[in-house]
DSSP file (Angstrom, degrees, kcal/mol; ACC not computed):
  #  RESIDUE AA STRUCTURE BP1 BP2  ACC     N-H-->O    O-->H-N    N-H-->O    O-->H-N    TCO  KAPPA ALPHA  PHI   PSI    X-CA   Y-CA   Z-CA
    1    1 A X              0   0    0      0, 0.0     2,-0.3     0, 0.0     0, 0.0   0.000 360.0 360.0 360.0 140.8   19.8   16.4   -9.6
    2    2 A X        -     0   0    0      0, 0.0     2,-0.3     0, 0.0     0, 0.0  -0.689 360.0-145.0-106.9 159.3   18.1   13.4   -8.2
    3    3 A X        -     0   0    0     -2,-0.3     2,-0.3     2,-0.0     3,-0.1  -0.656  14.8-131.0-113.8 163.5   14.6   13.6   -7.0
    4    4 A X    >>  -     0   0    0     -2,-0.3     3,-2.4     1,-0.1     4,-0.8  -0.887  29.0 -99.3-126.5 152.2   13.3   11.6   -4.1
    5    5 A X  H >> S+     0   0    0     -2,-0.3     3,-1.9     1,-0.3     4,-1.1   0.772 111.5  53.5 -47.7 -58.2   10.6    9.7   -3.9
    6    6 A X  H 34 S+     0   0    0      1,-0.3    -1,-0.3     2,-0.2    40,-0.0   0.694 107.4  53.3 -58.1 -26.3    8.2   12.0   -2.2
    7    7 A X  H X> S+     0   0    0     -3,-2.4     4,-5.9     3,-0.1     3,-2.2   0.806 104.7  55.8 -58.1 -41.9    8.8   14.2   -4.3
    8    8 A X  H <X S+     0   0    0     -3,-1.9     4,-1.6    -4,-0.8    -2,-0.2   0.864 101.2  52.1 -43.6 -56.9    8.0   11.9   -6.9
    9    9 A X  H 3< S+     0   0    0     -4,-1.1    -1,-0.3     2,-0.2     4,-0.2   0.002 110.1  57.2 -65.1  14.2    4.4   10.7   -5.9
   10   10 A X  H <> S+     0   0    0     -3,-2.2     4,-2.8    -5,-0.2     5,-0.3   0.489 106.2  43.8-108.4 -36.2    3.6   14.4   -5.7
   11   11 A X  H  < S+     0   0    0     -4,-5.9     4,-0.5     1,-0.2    -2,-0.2   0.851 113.7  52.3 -88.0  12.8    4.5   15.1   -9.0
   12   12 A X  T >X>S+     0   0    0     -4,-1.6     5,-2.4     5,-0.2     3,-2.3   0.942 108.8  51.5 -54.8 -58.4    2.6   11.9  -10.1
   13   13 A X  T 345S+     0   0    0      1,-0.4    -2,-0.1     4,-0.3    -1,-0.1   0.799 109.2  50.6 -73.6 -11.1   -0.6   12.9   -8.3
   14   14 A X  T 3<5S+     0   0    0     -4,-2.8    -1,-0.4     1,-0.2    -2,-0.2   0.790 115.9  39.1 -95.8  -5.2   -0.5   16.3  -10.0
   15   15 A X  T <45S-     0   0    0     -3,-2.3    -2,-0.2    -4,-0.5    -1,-0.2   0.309 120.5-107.2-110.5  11.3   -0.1   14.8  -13.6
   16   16 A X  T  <5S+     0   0    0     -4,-1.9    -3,-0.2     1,-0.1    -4,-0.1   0.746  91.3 114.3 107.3  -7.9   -2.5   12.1  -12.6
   17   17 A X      < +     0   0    0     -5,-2.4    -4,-0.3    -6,-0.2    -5,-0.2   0.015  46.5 178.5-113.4  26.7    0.5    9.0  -12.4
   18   18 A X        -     0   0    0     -6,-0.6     2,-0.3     1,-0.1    22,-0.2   0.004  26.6-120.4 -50.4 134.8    0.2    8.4   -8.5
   19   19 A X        -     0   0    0     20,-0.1     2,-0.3     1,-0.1    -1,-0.1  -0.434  23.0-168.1 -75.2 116.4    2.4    5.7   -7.1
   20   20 A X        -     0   0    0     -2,-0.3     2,-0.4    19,-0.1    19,-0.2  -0.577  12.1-142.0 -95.4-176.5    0.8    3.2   -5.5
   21   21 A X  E     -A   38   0A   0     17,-1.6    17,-1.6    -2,-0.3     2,-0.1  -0.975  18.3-119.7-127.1 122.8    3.2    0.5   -3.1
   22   22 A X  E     -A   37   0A   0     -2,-0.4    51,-0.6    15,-0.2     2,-0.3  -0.615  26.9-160.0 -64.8 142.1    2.7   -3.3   -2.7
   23   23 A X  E     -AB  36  72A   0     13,-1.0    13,-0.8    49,-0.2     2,-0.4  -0.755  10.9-141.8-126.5 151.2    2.0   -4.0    1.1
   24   24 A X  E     -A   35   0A   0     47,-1.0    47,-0.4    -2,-0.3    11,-0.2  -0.995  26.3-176.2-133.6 107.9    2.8   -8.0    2.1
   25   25 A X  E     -A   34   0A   0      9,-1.8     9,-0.6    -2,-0.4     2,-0.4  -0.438  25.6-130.8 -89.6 160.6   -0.1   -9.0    4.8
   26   26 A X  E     -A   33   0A   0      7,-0.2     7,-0.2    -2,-0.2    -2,-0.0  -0.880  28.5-124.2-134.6 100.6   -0.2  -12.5    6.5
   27   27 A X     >  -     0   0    0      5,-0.8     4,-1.8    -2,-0.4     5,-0.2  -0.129  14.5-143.8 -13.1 107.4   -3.9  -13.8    6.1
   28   28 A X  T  4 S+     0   0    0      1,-0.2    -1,-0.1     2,-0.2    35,-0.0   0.653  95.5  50.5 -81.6   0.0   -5.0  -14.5    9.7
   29   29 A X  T  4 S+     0   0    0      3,-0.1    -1,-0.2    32,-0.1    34,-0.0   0.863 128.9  17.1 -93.9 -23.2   -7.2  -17.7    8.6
   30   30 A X  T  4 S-     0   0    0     -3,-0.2    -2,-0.2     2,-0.1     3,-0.1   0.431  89.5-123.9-124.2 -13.4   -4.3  -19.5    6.6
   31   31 A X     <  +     0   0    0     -4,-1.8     2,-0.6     1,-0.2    -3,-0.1   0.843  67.9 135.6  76.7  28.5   -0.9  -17.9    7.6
   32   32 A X        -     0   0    0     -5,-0.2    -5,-0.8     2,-0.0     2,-0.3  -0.923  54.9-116.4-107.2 114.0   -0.3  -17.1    3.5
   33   33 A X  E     -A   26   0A   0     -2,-0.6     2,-0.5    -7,-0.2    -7,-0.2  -0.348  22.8-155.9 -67.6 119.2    1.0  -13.7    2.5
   34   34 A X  E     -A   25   0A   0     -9,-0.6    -9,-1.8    -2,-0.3     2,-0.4  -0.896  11.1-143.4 -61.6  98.4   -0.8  -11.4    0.6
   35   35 A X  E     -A   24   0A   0     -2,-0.5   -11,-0.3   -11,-0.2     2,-0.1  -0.880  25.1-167.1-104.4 108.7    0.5   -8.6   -1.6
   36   36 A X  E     -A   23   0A   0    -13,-0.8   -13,-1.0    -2,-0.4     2,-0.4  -0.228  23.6-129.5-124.9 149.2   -2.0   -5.5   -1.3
   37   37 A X  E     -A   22   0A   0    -15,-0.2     2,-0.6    15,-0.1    15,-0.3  -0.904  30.6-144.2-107.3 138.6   -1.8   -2.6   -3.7
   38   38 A X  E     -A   21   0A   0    -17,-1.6   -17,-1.6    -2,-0.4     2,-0.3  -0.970   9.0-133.2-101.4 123.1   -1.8    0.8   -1.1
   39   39 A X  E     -C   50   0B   0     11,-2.0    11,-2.9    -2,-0.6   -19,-0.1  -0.588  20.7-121.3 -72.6 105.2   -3.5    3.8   -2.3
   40   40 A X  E     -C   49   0B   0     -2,-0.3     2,-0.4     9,-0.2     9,-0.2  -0.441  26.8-169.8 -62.6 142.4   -1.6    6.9   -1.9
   41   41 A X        -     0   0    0      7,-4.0     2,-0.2    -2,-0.1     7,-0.2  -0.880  15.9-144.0-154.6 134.6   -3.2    9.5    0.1
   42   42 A X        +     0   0    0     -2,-0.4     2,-0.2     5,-0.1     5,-0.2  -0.659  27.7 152.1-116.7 149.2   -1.6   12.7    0.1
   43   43 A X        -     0   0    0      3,-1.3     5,-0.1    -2,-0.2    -1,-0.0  -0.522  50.5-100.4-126.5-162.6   -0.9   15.6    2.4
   44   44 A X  S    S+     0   0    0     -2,-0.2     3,-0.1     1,-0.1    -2,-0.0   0.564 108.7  33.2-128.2  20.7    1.3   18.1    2.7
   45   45 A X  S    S+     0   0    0      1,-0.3     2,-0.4     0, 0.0    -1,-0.1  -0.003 118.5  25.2-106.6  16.7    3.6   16.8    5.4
   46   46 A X        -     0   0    0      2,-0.1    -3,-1.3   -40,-0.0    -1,-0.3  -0.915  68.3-117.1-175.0 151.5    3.7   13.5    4.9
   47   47 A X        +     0   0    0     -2,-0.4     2,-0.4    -5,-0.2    -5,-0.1  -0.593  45.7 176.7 -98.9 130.2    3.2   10.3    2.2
   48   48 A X        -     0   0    0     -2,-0.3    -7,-4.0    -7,-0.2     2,-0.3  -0.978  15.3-150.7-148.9 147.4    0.3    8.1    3.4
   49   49 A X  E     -C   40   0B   0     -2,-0.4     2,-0.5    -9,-0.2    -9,-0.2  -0.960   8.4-143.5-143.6 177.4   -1.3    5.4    2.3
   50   50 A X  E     -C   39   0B   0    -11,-2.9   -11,-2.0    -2,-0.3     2,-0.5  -0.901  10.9-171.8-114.4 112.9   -4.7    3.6    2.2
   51   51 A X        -     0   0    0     -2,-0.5    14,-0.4   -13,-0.2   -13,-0.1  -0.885  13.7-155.1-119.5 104.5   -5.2   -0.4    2.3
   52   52 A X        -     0   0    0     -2,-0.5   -15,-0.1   -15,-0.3    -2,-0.0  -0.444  38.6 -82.1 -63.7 128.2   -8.8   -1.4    1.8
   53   53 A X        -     0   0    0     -2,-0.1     2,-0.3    12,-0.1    11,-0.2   0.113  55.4-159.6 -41.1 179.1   -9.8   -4.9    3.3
   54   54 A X  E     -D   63   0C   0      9,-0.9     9,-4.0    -3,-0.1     2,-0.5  -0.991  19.1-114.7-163.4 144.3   -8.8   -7.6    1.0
   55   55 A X  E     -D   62   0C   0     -2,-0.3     7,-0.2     7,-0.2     6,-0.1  -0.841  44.7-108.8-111.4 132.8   -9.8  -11.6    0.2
   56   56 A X     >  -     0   0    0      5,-3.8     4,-1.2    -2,-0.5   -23,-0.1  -0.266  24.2-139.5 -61.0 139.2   -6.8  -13.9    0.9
   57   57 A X  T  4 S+     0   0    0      1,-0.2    -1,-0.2     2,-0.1   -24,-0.1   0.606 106.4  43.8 -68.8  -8.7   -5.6  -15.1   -3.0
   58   58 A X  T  4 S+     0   0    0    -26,-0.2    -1,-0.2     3,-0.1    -2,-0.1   0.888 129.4  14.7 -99.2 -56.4   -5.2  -18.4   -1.2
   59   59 A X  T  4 S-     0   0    0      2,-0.1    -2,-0.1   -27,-0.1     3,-0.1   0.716  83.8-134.9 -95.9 -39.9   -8.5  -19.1    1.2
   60   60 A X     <  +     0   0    0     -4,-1.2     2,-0.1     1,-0.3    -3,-0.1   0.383  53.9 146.7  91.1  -3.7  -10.7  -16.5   -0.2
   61   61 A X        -     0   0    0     -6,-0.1    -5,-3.8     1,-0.1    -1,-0.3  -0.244  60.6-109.3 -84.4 169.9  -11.7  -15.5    3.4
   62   62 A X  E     -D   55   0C   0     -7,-0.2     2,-0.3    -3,-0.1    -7,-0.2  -0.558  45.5-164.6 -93.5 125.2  -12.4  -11.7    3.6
   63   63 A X  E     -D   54   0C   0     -9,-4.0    -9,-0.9    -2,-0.2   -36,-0.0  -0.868  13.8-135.7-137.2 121.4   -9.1  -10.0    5.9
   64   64 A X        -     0   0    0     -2,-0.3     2,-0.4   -11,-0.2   -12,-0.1  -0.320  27.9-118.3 -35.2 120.3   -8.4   -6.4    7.8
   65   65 A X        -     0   0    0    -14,-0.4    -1,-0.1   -40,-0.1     3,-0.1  -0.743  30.2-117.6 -27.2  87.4   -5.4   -4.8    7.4
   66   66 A X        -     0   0    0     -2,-0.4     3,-0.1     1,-0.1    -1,-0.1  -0.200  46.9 -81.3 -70.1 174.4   -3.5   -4.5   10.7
   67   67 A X  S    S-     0   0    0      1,-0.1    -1,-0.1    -3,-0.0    -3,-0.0  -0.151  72.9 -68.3 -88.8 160.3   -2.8   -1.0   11.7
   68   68 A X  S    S+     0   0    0     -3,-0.1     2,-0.2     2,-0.1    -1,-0.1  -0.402  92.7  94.2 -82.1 161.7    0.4    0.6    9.9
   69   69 A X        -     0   0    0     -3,-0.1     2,-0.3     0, 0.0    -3,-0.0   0.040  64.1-175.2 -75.3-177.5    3.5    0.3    9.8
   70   70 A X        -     0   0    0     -2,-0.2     2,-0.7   -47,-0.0   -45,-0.1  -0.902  22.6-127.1-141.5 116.5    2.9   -2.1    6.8
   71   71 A X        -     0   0    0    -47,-0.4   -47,-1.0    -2,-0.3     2,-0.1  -0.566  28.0-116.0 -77.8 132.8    6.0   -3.8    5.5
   72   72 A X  B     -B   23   0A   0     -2,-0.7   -49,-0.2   -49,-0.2    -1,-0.1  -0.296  17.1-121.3 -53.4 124.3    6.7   -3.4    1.7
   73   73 A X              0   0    0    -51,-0.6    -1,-0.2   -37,-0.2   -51,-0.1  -0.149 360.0 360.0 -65.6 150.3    6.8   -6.1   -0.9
   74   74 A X              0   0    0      0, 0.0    -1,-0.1     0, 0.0    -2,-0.1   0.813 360.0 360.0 -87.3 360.0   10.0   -6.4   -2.8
C-alpha cells in the first residue's frame, strides 16, 4: 500500500526525520531566485510550513518571504 506524503512527514516528525521542502523566492533587490529550506510545522489537519527571512545567495541583502502559497523548487 502506498503512503502519501502527509502521512509521511508525520511519521518523520514522530521518529524525528521531518521533511523539510525547498521554496524558490525572487529576491526583491536583484530579481534572482532563491531556494529556502521550509520548516515543517505540524498540526493535525493540515501540513504547514515555516520560512524564516533569508539573505539573497546572490546580493546578500536581507529578504521577507511573501505570504504563502510558496511555489516549490524542483
Amino acid at each position: 500500500m502506498a503512503v502519501g506524503w502527509q502521512t509521511a512527514v508525520w511519521q518523520g516528525a514522530l521518529t524525528g526525520e521531518a521533511r523539510f521542502v525547498e521554496f524558490v523566492f525572487v529576491c526583491g533587490w536583484c530579481d534572482t531566485e532563491c531556494v529556502v529550506w521550509g520548516e515543517p510545522v505540524m498540526s493535525w489537519w493540515t501540513q504547514k510550513y515555516r520560512v524564516d527571512d533569508f539573505d539573497c545567495w546572490n546580493c546578500g541583502t536581507a529578504c521577507t518571504p511573501h505570504e504563502p502559497p510558496w511555489t516549490e523548487a524542483d
